[in-house]
N, CA, C and O atoms as a GROMACS GRO file, in nm:
protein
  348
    1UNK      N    1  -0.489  -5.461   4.637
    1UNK     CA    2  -0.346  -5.484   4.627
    1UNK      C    3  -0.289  -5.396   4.516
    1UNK      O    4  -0.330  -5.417   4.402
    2UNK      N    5  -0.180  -5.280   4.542
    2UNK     CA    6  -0.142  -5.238   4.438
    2UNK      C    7  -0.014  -5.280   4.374
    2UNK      O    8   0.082  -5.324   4.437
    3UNK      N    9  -0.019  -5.264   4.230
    3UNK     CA   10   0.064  -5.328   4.141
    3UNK      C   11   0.216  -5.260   4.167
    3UNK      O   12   0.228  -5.138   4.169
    4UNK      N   13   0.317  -5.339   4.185
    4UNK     CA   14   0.460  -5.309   4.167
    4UNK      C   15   0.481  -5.186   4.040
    4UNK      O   16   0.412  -5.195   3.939
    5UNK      N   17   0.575  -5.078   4.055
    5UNK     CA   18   0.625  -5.028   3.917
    5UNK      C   19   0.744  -5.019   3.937
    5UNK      O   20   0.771  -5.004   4.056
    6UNK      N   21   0.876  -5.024   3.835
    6UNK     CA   22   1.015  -4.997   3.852
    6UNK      C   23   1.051  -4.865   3.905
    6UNK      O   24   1.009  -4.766   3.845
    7UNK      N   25   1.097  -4.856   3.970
    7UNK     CA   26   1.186  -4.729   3.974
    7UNK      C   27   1.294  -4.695   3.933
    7UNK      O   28   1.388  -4.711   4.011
    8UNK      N   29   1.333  -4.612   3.744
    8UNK     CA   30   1.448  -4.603   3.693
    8UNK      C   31   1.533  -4.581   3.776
    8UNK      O   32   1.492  -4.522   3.876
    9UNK      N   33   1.674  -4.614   3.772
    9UNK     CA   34   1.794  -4.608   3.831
    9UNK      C   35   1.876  -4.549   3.737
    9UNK      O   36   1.957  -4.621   3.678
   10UNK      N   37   1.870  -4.386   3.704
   10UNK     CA   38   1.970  -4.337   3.646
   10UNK      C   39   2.049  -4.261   3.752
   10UNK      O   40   2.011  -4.203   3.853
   11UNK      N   41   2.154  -4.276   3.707
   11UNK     CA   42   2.243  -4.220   3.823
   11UNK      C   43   2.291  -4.067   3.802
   11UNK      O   44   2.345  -4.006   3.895
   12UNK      N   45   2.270  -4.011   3.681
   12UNK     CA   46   2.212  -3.866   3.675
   12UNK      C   47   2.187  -3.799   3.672
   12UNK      O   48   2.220  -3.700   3.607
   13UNK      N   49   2.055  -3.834   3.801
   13UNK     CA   50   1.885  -3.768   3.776
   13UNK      C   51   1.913  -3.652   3.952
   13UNK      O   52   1.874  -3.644   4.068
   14UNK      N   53   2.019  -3.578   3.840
   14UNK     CA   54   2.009  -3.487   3.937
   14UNK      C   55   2.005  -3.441   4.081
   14UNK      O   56   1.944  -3.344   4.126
   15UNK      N   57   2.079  -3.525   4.143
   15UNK     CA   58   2.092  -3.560   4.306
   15UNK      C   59   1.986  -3.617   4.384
   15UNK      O   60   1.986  -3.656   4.501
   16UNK      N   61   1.884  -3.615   4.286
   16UNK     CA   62   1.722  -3.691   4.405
   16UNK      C   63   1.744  -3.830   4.394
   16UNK      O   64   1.792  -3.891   4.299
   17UNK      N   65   1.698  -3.880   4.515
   17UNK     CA   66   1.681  -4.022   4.524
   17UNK      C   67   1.565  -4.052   4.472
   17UNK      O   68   1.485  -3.960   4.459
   18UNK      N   69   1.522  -4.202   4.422
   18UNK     CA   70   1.429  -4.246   4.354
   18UNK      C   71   1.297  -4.198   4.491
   18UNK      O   72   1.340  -4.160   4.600
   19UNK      N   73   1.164  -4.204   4.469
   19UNK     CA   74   1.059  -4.149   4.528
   19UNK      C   75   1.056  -4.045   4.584
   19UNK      O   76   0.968  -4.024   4.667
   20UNK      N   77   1.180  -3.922   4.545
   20UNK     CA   78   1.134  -3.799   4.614
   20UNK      C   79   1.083  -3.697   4.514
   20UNK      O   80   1.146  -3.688   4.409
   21UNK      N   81   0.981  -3.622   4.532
   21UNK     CA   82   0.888  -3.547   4.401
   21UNK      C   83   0.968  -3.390   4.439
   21UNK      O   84   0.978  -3.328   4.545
   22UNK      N   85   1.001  -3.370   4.345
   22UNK     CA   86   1.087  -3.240   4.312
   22UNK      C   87   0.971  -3.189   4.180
   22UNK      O   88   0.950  -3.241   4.070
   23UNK      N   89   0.926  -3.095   4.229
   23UNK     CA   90   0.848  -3.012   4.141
   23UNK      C   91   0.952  -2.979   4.008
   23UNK      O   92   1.075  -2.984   4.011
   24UNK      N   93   0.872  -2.946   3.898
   24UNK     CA   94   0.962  -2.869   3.792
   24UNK      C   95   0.983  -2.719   3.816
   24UNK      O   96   1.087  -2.660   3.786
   25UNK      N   97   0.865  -2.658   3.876
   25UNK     CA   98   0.901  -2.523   3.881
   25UNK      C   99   0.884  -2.459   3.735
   25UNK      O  100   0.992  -2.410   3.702
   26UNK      N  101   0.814  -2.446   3.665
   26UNK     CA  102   0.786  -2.417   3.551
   26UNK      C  103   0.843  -2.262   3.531
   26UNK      O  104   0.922  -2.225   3.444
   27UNK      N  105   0.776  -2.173   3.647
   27UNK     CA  106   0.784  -2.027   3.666
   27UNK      C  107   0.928  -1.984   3.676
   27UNK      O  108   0.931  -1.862   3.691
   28UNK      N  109   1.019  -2.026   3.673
   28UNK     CA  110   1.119  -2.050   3.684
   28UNK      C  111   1.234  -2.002   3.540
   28UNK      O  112   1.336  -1.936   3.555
   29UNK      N  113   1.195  -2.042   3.443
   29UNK     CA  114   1.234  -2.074   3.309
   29UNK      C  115   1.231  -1.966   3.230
   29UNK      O  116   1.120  -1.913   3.240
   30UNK      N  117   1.313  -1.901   3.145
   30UNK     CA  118   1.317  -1.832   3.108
   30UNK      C  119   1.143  -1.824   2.964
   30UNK      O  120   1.071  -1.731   2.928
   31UNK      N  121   1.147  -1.941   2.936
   31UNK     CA  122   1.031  -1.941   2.824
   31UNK      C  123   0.881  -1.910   2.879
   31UNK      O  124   0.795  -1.858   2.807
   32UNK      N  125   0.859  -1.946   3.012
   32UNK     CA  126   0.753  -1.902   3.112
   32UNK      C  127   0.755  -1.771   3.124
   32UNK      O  128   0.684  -1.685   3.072
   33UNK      N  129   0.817  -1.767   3.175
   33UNK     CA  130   0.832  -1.598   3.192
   33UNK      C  131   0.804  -1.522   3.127
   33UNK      O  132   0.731  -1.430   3.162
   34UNK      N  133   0.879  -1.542   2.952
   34UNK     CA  134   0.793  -1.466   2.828
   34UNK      C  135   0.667  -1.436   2.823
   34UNK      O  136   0.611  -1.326   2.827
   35UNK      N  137   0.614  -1.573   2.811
   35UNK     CA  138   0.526  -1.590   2.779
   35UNK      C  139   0.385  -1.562   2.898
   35UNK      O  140   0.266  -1.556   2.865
   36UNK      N  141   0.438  -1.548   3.034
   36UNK     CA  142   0.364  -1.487   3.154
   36UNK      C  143   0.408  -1.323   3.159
   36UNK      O  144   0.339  -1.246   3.226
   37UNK      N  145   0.528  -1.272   3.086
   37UNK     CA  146   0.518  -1.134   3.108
   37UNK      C  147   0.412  -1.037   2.962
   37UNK      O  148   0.353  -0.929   2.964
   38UNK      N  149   0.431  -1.146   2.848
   38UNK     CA  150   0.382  -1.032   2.730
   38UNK      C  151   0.291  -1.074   2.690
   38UNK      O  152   0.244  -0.984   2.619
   39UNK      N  153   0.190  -1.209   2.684
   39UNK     CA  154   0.060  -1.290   2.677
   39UNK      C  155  -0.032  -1.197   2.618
   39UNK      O  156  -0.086  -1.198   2.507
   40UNK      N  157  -0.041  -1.090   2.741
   40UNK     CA  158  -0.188  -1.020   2.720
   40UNK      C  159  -0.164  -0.906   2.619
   40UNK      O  160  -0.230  -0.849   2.533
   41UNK      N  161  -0.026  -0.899   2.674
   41UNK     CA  162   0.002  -0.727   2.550
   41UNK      C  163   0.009  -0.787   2.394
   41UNK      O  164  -0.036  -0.719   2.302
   42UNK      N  165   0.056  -0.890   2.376
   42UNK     CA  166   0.065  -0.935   2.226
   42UNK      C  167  -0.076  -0.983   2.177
   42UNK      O  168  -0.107  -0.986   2.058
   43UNK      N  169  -0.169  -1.025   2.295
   43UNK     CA  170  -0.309  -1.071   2.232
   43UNK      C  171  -0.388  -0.920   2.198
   43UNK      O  172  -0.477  -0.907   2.114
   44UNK      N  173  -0.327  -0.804   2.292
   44UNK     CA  174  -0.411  -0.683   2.238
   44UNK      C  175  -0.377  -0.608   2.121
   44UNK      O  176  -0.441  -0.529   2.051
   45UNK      N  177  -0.227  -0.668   2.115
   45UNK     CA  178  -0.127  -0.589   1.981
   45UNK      C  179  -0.204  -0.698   1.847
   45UNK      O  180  -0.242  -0.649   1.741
   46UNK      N  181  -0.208  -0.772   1.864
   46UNK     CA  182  -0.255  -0.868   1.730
   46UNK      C  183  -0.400  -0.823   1.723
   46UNK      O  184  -0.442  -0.802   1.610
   47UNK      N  185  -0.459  -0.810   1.795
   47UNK     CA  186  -0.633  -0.806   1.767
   47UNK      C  187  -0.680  -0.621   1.792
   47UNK      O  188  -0.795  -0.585   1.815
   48UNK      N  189  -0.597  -0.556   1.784
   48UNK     CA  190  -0.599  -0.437   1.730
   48UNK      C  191  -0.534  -0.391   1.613
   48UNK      O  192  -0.574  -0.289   1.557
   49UNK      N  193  -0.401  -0.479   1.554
   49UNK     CA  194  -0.378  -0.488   1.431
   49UNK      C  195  -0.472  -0.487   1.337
   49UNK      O  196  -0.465  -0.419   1.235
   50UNK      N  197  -0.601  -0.593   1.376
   50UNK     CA  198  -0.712  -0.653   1.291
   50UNK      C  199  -0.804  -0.670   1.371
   50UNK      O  200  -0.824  -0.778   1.428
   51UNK      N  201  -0.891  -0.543   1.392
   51UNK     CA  202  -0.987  -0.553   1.446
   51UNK      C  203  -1.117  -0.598   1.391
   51UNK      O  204  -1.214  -0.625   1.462
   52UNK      N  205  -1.116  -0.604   1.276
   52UNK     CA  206  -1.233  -0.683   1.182
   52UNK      C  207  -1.261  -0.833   1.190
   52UNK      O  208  -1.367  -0.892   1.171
   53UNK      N  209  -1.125  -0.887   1.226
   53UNK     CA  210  -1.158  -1.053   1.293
   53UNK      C  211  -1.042  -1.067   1.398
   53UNK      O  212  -0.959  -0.976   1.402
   54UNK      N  213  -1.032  -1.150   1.463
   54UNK     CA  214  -0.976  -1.197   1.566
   54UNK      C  215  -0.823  -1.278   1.512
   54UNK      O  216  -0.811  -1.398   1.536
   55UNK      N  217  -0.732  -1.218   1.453
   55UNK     CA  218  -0.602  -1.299   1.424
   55UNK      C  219  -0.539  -1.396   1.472
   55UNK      O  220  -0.439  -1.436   1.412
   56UNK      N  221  -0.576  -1.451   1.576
   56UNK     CA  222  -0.547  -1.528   1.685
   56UNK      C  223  -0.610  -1.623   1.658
   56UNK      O  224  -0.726  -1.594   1.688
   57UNK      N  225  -0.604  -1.778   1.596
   57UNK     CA  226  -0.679  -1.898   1.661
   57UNK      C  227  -0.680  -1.922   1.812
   57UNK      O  228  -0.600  -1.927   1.905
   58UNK      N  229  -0.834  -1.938   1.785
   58UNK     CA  230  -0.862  -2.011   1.977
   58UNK      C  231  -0.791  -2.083   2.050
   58UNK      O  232  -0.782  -2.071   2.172
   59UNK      N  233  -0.724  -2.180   1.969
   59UNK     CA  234  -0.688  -2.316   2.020
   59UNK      C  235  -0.505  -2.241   2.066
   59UNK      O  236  -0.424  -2.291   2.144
   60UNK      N  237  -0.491  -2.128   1.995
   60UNK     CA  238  -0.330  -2.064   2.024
   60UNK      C  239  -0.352  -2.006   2.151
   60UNK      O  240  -0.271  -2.043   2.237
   61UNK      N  241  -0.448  -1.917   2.191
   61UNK     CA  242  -0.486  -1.842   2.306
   61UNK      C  243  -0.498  -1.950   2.396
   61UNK      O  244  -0.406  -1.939   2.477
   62UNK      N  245  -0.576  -2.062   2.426
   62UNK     CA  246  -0.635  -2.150   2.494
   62UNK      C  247  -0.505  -2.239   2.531
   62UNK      O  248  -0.499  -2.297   2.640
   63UNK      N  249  -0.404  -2.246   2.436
   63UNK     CA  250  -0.288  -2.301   2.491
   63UNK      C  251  -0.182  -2.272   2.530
   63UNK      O  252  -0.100  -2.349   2.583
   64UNK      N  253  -0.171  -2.174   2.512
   64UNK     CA  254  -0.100  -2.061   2.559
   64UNK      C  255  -0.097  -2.029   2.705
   64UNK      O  256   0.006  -2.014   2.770
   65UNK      N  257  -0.256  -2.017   2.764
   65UNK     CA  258  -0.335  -2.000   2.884
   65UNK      C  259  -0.290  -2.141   2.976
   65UNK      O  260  -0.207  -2.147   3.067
   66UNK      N  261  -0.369  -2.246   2.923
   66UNK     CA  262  -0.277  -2.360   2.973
   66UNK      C  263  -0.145  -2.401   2.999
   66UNK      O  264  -0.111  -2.464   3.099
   67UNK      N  265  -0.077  -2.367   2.913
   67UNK     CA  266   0.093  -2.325   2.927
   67UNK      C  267   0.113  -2.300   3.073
   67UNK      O  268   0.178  -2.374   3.148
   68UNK      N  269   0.046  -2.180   3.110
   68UNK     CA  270   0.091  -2.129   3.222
   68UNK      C  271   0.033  -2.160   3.338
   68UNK      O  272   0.063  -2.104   3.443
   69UNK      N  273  -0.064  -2.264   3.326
   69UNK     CA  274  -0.098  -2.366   3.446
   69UNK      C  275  -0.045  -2.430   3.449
   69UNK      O  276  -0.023  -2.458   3.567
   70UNK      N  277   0.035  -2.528   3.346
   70UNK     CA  278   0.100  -2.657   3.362
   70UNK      C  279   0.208  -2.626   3.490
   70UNK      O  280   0.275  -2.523   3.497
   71UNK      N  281   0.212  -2.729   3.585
   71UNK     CA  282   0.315  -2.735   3.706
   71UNK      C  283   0.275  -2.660   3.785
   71UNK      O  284   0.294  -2.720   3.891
   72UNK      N  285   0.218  -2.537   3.814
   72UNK     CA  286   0.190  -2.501   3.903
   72UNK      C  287   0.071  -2.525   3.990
   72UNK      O  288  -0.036  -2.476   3.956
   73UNK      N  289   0.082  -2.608   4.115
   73UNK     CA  290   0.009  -2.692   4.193
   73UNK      C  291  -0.132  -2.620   4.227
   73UNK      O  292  -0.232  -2.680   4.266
   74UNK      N  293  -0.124  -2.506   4.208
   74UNK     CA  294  -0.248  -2.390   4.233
   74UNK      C  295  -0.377  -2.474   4.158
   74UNK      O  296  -0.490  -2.498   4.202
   75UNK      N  297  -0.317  -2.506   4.031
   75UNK     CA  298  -0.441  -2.550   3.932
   75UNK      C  299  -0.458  -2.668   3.910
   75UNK      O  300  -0.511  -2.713   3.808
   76UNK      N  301  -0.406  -2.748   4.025
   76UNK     CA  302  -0.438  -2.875   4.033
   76UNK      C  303  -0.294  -2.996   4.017
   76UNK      O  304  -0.176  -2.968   3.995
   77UNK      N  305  -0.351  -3.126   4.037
   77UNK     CA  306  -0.209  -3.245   4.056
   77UNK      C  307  -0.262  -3.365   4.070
   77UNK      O  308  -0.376  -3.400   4.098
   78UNK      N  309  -0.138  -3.440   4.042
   78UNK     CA  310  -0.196  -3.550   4.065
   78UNK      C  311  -0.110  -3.617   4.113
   78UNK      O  312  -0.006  -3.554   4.093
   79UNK      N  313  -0.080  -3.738   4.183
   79UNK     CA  314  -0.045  -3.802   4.304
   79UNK      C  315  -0.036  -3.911   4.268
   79UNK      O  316  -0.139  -3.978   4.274
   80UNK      N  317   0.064  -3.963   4.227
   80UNK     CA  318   0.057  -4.159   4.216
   80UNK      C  319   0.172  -4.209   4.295
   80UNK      O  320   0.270  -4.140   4.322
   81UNK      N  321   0.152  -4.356   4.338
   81UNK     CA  322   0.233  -4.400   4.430
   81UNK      C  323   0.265  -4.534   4.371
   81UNK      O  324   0.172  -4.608   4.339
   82UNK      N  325   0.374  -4.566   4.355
   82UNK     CA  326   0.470  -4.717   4.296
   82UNK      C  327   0.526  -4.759   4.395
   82UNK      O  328   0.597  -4.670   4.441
   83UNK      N  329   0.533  -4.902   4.484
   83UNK     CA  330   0.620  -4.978   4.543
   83UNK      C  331   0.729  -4.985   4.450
   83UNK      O  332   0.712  -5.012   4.332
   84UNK      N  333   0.893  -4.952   4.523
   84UNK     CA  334   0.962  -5.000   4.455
   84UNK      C  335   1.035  -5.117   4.428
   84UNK      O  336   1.061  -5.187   4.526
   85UNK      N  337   1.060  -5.143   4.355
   85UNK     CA  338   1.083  -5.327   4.326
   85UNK      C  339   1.245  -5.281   4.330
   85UNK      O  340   1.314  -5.195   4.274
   86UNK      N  341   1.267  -5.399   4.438
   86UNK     CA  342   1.406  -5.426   4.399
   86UNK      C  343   1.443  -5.550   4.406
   86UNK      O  344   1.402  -5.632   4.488
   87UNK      N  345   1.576  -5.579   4.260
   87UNK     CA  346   1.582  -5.759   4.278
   87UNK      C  347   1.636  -5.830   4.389
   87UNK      O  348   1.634  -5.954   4.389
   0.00000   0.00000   0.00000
């Protein structure tokens, strides 16, 4: 038996009715885009600046990389389903 969840009722939320999944579209956005057009050229511009160590923390590259998976369904999703309660 699955559990009831609310379905907010803001009035809005952008012309969708409650249970219809409207992607974000990440690729879309001007900050994506940056960051999907110059990624690789700024990781070669920084680590040829300083080629003696790596200027870059891992965890900046690594999220950075992730950045540009988030939303796009290619790299995966996930799927949940709420009955909606109404009084």
């Amino acid at each position: 038996m699955s559990t009831p969840c609310p379905v907010p009722r803001d009035p809005g939320s952008a012309g969708t009715s409650p249970g219809v999944y409207q992607r974000r579209r990440p690729e879309r956005t001007v900050p994506y885009q940056a960051v999907q057009e110059h990624l690789e050229t700024w990781l070669a511009d920084q680590r040829e600046a300083d080629p003696q160590r790596d200027p870059i923390p891992a965890y900046v590259e690594r999220d950075l990389r992730r950045y540009l998976e988030c939303g796009i369904l290619a790299y995966g999703f996930a799927r949940a389903y709420c009955e909606v309660v109404r009084p």
